[in-house]
PDB file of N, CA, C and O in Angstrom:
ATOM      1  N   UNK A   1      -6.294  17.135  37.968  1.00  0.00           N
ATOM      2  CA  UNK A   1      -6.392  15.725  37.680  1.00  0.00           C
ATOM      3  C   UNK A   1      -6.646  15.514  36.197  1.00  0.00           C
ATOM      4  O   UNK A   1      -7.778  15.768  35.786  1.00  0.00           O
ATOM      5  N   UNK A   2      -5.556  15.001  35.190  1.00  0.00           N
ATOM      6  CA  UNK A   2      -5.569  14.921  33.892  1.00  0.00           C
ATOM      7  C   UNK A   2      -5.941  14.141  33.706  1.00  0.00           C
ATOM      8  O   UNK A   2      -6.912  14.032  32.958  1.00  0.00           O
ATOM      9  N   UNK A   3      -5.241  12.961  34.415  1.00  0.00           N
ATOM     10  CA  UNK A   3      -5.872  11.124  34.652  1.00  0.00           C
ATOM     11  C   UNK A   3      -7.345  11.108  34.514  1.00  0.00           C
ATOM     12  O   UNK A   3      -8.051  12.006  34.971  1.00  0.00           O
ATOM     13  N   UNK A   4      -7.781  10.122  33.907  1.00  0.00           N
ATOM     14  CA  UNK A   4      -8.568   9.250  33.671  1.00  0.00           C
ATOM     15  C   UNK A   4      -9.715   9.030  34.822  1.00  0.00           C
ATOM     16  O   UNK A   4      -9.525   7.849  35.113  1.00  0.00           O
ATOM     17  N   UNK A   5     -10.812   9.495  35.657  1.00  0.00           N
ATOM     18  CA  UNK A   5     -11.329   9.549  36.814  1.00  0.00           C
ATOM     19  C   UNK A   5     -12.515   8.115  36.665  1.00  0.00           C
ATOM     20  O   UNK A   5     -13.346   7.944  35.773  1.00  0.00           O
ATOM     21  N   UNK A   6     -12.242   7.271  37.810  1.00  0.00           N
ATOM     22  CA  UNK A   6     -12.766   5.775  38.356  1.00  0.00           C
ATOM     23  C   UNK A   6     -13.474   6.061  39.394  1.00  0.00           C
ATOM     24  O   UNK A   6     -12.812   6.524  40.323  1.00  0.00           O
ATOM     25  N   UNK A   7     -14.691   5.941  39.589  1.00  0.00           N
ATOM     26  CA  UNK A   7     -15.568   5.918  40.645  1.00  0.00           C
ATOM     27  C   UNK A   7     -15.341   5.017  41.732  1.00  0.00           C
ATOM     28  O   UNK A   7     -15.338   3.886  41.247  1.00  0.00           O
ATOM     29  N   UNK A   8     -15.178   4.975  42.782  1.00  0.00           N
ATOM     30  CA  UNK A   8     -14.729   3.973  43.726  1.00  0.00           C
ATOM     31  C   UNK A   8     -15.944   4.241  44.964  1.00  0.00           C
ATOM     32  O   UNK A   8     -16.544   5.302  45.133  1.00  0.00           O
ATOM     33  N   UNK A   9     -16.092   3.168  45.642  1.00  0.00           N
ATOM     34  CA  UNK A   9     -16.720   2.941  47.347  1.00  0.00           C
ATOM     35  C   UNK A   9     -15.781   2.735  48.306  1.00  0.00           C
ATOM     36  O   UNK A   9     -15.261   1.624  48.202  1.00  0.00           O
ATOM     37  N   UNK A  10     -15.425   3.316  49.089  1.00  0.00           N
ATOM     38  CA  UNK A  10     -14.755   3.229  50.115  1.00  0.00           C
ATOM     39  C   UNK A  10     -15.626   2.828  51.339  1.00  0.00           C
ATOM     40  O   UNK A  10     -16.305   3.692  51.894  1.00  0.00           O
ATOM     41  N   UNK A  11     -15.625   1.241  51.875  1.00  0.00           N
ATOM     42  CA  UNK A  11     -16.383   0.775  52.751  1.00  0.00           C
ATOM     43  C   UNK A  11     -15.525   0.649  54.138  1.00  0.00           C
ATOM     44  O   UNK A  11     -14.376   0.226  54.272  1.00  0.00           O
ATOM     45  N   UNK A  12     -16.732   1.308  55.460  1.00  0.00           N
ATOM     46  CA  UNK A  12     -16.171   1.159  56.810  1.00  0.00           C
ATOM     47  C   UNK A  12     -17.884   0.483  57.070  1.00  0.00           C
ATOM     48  O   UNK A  12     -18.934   0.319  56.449  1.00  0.00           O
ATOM     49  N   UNK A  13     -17.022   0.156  59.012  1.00  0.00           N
ATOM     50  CA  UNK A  13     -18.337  -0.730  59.708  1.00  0.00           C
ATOM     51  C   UNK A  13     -19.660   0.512  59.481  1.00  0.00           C
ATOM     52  O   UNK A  13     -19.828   1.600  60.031  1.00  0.00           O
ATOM     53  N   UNK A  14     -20.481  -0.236  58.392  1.00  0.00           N
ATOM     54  CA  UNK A  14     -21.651   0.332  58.828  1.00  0.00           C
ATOM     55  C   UNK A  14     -22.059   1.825  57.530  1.00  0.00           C
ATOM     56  O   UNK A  14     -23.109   2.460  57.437  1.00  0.00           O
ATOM     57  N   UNK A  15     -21.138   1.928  56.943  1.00  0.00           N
ATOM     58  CA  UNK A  15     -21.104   2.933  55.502  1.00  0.00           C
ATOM     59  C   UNK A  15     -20.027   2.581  54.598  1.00  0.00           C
ATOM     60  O   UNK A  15     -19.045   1.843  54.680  1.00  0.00           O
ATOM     61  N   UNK A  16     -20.586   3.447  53.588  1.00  0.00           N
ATOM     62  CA  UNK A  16     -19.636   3.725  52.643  1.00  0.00           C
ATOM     63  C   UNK A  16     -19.682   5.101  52.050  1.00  0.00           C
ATOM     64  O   UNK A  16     -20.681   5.819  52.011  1.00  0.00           O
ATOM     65  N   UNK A  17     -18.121   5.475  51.450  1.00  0.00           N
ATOM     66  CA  UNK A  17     -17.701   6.737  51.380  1.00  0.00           C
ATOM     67  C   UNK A  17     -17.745   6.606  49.688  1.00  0.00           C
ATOM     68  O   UNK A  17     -16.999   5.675  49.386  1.00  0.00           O
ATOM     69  N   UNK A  18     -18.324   7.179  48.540  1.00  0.00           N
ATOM     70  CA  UNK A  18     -18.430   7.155  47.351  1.00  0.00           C
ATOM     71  C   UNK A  18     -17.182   8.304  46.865  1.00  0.00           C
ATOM     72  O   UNK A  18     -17.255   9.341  47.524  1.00  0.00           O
ATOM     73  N   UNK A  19     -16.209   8.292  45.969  1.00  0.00           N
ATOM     74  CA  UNK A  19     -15.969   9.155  45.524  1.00  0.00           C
ATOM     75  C   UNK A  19     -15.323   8.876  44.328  1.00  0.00           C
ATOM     76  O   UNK A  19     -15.233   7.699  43.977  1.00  0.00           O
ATOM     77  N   UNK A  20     -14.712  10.039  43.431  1.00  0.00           N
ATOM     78  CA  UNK A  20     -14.485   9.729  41.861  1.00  0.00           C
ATOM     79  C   UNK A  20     -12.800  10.118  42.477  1.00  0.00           C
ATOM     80  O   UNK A  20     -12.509  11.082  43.186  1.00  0.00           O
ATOM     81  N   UNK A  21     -11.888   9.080  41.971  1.00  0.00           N
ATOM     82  CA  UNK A  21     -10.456   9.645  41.963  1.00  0.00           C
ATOM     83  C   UNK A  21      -9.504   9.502  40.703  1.00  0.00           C
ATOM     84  O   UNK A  21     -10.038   8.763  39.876  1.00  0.00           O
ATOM     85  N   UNK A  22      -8.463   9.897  40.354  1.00  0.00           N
ATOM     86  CA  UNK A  22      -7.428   9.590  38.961  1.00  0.00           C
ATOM     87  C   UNK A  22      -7.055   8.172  39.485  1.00  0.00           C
ATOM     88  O   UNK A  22      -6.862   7.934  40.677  1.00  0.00           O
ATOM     89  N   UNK A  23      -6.961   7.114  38.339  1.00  0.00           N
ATOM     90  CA  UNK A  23      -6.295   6.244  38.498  1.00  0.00           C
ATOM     91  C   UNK A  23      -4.600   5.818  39.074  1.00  0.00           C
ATOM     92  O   UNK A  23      -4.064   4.831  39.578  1.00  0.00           O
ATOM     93  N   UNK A  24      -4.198   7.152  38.668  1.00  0.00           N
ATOM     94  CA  UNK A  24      -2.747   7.373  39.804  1.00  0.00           C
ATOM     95  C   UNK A  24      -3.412   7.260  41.205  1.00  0.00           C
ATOM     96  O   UNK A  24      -3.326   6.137  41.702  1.00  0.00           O
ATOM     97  N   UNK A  25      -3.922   8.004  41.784  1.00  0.00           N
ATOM     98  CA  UNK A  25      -4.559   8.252  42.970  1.00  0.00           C
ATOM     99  C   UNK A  25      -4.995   6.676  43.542  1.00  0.00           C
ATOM    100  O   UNK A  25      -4.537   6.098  44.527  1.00  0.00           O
ATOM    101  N   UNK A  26      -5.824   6.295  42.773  1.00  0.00           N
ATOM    102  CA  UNK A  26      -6.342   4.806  43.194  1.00  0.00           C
ATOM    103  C   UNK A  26      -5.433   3.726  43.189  1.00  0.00           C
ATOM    104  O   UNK A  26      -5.752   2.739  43.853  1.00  0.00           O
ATOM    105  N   UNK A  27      -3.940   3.710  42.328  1.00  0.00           N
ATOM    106  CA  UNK A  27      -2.984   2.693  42.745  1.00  0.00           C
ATOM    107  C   UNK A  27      -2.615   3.126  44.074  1.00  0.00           C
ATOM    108  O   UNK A  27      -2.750   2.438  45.086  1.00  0.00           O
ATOM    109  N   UNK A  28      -2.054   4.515  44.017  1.00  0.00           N
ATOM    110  CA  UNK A  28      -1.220   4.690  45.421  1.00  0.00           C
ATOM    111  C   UNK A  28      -2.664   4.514  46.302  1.00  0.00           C
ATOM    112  O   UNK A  28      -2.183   3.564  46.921  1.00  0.00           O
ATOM    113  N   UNK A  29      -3.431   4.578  46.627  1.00  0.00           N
ATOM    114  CA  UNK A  29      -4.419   3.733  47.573  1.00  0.00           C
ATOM    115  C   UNK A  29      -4.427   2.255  47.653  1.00  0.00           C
ATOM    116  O   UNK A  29      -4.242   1.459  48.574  1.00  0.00           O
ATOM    117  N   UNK A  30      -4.684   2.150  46.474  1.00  0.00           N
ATOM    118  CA  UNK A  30      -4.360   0.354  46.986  1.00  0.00           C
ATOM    119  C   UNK A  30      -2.917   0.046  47.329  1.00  0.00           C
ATOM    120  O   UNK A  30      -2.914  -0.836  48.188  1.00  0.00           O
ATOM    121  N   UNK A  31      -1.771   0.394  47.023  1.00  0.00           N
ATOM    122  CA  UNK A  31      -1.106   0.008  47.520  1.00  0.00           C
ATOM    123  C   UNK A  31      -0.901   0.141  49.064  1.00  0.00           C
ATOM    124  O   UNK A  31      -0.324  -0.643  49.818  1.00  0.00           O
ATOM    125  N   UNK A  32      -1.528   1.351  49.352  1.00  0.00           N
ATOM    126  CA  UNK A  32      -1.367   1.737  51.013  1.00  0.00           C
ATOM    127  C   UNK A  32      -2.502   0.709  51.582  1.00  0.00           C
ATOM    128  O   UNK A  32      -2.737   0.822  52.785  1.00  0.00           O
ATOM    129  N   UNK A  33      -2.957   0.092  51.131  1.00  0.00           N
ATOM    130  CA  UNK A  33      -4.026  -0.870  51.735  1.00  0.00           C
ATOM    131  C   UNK A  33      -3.643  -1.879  51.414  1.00  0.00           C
ATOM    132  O   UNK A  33      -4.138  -2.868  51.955  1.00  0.00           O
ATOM    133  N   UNK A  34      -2.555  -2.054  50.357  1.00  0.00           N
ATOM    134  CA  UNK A  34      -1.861  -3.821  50.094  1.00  0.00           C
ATOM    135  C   UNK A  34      -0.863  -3.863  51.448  1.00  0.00           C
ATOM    136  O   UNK A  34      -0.586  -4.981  51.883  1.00  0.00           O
ATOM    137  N   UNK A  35      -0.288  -2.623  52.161  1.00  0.00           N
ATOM    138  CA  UNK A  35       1.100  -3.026  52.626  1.00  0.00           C
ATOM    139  C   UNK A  35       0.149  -3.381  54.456  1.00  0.00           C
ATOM    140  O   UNK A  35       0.742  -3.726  55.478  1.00  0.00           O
ATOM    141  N   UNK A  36      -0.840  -3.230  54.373  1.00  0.00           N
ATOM    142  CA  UNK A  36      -1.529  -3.218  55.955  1.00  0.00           C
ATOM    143  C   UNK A  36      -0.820  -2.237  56.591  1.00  0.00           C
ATOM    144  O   UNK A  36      -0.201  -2.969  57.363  1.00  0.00           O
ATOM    145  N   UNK A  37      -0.495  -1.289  56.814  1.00  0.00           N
ATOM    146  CA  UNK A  37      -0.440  -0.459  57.804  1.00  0.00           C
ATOM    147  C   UNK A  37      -1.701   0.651  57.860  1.00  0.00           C
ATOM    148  O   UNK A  37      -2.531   1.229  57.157  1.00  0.00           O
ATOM    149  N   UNK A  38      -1.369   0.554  58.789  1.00  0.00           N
ATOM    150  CA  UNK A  38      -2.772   1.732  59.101  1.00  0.00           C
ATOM    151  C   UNK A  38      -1.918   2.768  59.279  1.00  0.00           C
ATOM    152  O   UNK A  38      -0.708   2.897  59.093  1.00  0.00           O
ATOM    153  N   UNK A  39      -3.150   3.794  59.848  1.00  0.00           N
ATOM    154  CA  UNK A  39      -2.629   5.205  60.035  1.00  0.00           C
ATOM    155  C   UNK A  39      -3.666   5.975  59.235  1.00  0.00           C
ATOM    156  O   UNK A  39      -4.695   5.536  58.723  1.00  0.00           O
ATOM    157  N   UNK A  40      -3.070   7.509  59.232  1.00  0.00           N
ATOM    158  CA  UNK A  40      -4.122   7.842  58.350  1.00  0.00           C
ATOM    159  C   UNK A  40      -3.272   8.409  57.092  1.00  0.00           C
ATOM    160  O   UNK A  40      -2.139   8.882  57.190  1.00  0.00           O
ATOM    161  N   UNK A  41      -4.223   8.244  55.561  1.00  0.00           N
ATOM    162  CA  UNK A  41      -4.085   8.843  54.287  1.00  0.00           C
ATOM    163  C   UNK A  41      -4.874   9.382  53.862  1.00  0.00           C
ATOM    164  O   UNK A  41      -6.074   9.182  54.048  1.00  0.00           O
ATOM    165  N   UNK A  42      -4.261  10.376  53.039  1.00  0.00           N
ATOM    166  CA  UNK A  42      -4.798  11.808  52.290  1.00  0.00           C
ATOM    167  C   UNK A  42      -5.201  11.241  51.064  1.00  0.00           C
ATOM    168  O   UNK A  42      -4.384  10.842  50.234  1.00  0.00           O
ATOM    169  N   UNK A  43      -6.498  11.183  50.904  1.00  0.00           N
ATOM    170  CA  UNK A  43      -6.960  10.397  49.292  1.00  0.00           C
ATOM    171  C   UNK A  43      -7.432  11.852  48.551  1.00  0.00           C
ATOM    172  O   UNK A  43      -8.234  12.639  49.055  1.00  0.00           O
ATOM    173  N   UNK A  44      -6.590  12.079  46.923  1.00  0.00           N
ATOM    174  CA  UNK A  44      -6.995  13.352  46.390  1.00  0.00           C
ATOM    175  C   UNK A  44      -8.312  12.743  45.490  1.00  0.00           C
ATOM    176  O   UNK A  44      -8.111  11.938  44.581  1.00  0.00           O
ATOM    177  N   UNK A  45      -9.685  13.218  45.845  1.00  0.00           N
ATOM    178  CA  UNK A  45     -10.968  12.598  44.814  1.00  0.00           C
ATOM    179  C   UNK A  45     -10.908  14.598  44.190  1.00  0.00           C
ATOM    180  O   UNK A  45     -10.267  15.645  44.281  1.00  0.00           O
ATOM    181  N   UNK A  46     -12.069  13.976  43.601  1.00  0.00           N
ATOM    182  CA  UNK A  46     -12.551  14.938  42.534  1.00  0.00           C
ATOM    183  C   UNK A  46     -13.353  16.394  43.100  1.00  0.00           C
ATOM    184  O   UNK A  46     -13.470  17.537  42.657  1.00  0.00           O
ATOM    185  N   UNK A  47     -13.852  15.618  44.400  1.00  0.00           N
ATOM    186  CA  UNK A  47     -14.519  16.568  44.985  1.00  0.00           C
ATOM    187  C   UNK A  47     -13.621  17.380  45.848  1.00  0.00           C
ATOM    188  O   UNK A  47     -14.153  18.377  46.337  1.00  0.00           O
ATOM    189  N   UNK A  48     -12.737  17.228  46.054  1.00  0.00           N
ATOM    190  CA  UNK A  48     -10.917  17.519  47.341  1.00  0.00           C
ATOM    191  C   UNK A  48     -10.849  16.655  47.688  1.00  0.00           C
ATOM    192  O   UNK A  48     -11.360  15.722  47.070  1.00  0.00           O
ATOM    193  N   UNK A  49     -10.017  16.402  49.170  1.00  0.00           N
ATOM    194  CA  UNK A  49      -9.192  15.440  49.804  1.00  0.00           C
ATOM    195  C   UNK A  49     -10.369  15.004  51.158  1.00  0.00           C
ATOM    196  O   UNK A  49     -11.330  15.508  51.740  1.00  0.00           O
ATOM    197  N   UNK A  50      -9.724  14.000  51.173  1.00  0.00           N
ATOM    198  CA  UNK A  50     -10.417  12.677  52.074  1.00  0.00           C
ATOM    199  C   UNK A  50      -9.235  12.253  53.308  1.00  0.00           C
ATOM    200  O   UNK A  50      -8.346  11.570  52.799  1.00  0.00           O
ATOM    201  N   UNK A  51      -9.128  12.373  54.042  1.00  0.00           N
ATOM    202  CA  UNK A  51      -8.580  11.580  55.540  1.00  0.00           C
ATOM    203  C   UNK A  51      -9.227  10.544  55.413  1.00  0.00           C
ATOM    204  O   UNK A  51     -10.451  10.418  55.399  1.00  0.00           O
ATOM    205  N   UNK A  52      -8.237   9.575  55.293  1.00  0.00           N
ATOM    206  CA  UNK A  52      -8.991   8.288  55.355  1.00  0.00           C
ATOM    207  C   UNK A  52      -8.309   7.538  56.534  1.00  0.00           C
ATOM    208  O   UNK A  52      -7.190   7.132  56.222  1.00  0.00           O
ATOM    209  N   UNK A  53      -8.774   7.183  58.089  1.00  0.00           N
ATOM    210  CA  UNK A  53      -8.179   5.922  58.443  1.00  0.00           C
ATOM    211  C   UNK A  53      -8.241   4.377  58.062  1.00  0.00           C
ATOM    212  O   UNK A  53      -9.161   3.635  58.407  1.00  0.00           O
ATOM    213  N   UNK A  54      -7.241   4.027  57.375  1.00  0.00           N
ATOM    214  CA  UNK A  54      -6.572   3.173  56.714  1.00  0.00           C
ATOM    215  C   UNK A  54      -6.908   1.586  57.755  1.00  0.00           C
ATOM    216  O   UNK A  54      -7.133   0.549  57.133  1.00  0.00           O
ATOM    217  N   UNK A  55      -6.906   1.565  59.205  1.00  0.00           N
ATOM    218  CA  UNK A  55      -7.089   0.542  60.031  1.00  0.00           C
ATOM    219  C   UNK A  55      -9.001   0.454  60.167  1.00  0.00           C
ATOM    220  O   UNK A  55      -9.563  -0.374  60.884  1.00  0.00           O
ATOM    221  N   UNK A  56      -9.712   1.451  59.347  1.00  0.00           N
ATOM    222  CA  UNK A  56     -10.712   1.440  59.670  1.00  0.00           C
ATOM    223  C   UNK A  56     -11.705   0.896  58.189  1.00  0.00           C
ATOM    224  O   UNK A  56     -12.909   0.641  58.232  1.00  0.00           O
ATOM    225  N   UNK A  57     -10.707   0.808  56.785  1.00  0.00           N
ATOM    226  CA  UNK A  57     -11.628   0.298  56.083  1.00  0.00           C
ATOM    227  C   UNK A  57     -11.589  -1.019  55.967  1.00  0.00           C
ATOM    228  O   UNK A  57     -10.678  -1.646  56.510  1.00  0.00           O
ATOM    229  N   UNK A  58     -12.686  -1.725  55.156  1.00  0.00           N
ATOM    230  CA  UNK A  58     -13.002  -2.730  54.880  1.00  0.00           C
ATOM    231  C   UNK A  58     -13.183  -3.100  53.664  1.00  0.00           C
ATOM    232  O   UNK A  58     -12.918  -4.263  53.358  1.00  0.00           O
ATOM    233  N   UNK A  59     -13.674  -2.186  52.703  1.00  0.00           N
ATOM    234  CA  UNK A  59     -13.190  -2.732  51.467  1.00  0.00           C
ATOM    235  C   UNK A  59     -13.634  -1.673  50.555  1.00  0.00           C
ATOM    236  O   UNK A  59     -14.476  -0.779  50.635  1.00  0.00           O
ATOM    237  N   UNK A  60     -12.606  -2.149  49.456  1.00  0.00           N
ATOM    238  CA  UNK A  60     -12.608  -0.519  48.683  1.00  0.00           C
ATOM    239  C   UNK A  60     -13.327  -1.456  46.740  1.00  0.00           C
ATOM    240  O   UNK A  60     -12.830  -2.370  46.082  1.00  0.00           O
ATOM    241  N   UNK A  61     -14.517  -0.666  46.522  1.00  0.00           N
ATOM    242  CA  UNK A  61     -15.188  -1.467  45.659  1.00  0.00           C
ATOM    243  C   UNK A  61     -14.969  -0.548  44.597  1.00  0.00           C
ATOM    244  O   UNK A  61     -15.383   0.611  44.640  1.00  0.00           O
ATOM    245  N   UNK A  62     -14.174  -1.144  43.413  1.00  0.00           N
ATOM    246  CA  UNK A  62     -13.808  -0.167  41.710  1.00  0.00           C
ATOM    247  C   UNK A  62     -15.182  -0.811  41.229  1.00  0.00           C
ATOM    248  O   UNK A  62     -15.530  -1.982  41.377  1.00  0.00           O
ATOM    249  N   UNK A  63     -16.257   0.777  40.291  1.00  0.00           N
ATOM    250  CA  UNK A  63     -17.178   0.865  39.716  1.00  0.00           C
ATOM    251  C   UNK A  63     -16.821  -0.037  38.294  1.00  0.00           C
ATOM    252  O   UNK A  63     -15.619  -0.224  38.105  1.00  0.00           O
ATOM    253  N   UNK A  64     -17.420  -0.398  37.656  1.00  0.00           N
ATOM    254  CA  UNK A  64     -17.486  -0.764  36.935  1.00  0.00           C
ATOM    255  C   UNK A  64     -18.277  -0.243  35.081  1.00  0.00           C
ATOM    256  O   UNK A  64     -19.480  -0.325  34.836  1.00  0.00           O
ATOM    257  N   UNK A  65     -17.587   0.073  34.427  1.00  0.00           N
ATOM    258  CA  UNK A  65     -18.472   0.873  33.083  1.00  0.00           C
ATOM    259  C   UNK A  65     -19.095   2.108  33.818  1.00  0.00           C
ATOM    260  O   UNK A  65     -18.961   2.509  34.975  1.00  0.00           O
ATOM    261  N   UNK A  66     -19.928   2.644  32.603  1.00  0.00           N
ATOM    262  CA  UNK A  66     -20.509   3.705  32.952  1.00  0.00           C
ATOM    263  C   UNK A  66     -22.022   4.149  33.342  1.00  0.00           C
ATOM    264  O   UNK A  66     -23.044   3.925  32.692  1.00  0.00           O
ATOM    265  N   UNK A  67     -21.915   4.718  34.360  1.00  0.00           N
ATOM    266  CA  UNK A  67     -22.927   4.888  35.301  1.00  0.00           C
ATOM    267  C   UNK A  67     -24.433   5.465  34.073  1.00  0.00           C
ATOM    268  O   UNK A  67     -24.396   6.667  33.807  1.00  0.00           O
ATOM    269  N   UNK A  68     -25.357   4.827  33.563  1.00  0.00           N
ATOM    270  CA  UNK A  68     -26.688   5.417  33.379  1.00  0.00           C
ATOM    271  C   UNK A  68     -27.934   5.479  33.961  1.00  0.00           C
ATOM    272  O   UNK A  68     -28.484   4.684  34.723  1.00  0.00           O
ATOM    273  N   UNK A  69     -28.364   6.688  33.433  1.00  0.00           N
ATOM    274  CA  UNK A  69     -29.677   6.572  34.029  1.00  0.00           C
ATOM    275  C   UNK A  69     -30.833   6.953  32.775  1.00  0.00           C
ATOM    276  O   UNK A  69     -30.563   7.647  31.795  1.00  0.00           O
ATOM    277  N   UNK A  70     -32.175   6.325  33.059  1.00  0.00           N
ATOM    278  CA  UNK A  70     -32.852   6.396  32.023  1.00  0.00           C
ATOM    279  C   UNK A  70     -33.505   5.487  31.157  1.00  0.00           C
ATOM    280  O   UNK A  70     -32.941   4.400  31.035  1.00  0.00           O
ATOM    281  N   UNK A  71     -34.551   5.661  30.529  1.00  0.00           N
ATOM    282  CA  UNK A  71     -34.965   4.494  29.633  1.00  0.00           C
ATOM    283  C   UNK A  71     -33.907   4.293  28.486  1.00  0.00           C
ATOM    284  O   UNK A  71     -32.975   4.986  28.080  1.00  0.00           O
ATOM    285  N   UNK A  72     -34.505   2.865  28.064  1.00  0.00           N
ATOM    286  CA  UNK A  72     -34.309   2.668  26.546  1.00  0.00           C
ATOM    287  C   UNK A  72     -32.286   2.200  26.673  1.00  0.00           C
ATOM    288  O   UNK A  72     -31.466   2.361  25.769  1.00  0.00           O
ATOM    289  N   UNK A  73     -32.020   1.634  28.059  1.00  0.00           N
ATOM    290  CA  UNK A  73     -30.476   1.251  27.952  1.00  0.00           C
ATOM    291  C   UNK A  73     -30.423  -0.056  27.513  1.00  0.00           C
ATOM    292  O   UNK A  73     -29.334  -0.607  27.344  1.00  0.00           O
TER     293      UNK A  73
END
């Protein structure tokens, strides 16, 4: 993964699935979640691959800036 890596939430009833993916990776996800079909997809994150059923999420939340921790931000 050369791309550029975006932290994302992947929300179902009752959790959410955290993971870091390439911004290639995260269009072709949203688009498989723009066209409504379900089924299941192979999401490549940072950590490996994800099975995701597609009829089972609810909403997929892009992080925003960069994650700190610590005084003095």
């Amino acid at each position: 993964m050369a791309d550029k890596l975006q932290r994302i939430s992947i929300g179902f009833h009752g959790q959410a699935l955290a993971a870091r993916v390439s911004t290639d990776k995260l269009g072709e996800l949203r688009s498989a979640l723009a066209t409504g079909q379900g089924g299941w997809y192979e999401l490549e994150s940072e950590d490996g691959t994800v099975l995701l059923d597609l009829t089972k999420v609810i909403f997929l939340r892009l992080e925003g800036g960069e994650q700190r921790v610590g005084f003095g931000l």
